[in-house]
N, C-alpha and C positions, 0 to 999 in steps of 0.2 A: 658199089657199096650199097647192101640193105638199109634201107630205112628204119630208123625205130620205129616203134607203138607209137609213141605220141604224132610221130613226124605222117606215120601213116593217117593216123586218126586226123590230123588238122587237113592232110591234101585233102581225104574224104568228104571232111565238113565244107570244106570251099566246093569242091565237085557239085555241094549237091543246094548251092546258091543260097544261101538264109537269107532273111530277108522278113522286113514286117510289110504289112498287107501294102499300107500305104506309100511306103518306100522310103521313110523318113528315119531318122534314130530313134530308138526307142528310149533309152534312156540316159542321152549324153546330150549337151548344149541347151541353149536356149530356146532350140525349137524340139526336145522330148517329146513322145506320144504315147508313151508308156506303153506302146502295145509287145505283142509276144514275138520273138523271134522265133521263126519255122521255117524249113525248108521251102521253097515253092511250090513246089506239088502239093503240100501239105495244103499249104494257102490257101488254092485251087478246089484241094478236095471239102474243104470246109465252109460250110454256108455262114451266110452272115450271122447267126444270132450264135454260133459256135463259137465261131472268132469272136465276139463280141462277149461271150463269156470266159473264154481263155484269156482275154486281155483285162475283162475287169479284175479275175482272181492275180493275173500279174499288177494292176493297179491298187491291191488293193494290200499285197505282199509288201510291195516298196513304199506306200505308205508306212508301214511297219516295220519301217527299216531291215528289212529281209532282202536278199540278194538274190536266191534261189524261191521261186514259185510253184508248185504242182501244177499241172494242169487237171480242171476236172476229170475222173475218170473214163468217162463217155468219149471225149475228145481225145485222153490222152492215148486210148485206146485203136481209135482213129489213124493217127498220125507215127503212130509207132511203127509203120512200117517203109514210113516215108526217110525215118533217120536211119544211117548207117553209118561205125564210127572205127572201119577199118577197111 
């Protein structure tokens, strides 16, 4: 039996390990870190002050009760090649 889109898209997302830098949740429980969820590679490819700015603009969304955060364009640029969503 084929897989739906969505069913494709979520094996995809697990495949390709998300994960924040530090390895903690980003924004659930007592111990949050607000930081950005990315692939690993992503992680990997990005130096500290990039992450460091990807994660302030997501800290800085959910202060603002926003769900959804852009990543700067320089970064999002970056890392665009690292997500695949089928």
């Amino acid at each position: 039996m084929a897989l739906k889109k969505t069913q494709r898209s979520l094996r995809a997302w697990t495949k390709q390990k998300w994960r924040t830098k530090s390895g903690k949740p980003s924004t659930q429980g007592s111990k949050a870190t607000g930081e950005r969820y990315l692939p690993e590679k992503a992680i990997k490819a990005l130096s500290d002050s990039e992450y460091k700015s990807t994660t302030a603009a997501k800290r800085r969304a959910v202060r603002r009760n926003k769900q959804v955060s852009k990543q700067p364009k320089k970064i999002a640029s970056k890392t665009r090649s690292f997500r695949s969503y089928t």
